[in-house]
VOPAGU-2260 file (C-alpha; in pm, 1 decimal, decimal comma):
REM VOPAGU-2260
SITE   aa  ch    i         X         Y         Z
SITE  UNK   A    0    9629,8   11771,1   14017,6
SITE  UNK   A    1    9804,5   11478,0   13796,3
SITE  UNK   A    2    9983,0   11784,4   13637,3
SITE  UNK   A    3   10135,9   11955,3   13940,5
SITE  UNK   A    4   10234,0   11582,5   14048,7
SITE  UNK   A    5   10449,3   11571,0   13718,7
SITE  UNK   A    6   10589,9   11907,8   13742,5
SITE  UNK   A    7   10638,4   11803,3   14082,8
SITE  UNK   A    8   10852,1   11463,6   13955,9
SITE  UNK   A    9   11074,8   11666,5   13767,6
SITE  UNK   A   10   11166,6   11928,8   14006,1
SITE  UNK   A   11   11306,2   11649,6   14184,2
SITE  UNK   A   12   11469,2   11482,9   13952,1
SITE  UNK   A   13   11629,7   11826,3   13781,9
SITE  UNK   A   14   11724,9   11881,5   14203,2
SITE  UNK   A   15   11890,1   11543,3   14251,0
SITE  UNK   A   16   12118,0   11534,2   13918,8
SITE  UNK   A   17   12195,0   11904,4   13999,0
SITE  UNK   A   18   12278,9   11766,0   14336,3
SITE  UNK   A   19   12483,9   11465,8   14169,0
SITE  UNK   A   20   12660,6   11725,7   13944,4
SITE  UNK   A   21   12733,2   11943,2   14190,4
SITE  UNK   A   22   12866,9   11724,7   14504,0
SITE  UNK   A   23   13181,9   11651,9   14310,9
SITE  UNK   A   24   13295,1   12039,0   14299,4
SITE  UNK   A   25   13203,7   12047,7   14690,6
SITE  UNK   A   26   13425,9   11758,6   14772,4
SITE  UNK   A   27   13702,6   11885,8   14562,7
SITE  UNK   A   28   13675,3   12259,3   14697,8
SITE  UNK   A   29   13714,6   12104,7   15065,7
SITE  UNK   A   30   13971,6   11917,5   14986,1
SITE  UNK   A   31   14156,4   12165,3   14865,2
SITE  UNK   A   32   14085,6   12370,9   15159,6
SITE  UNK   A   33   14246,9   12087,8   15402,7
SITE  UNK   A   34   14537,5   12084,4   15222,5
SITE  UNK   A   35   14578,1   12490,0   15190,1
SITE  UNK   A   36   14545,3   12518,1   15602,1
SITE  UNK   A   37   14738,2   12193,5   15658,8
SITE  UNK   A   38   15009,7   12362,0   15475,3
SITE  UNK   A   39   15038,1   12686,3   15672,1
């Protein structure tokens, strides 16, 4: 029980700094995309 709470815990954790990591590359990638079709 108290185990599966931990393991539980970390999963998040590992999730939200994945999450933190990963939000930059998202923003950046649509960005990017505005400017390609605001070009055409």
């Amino acid at each position: 029980m108290r185990r599966s709470f931990l393991d539980c815990i970390c999963c998040f954790c590992a999730f939200r700094v994945i999450a933190n990591f990963i939000r930059p590359f998202l923003f950046v990638k649509r960005l990017f995309l505005a400017v390609i079709f605001s070009a055409k």
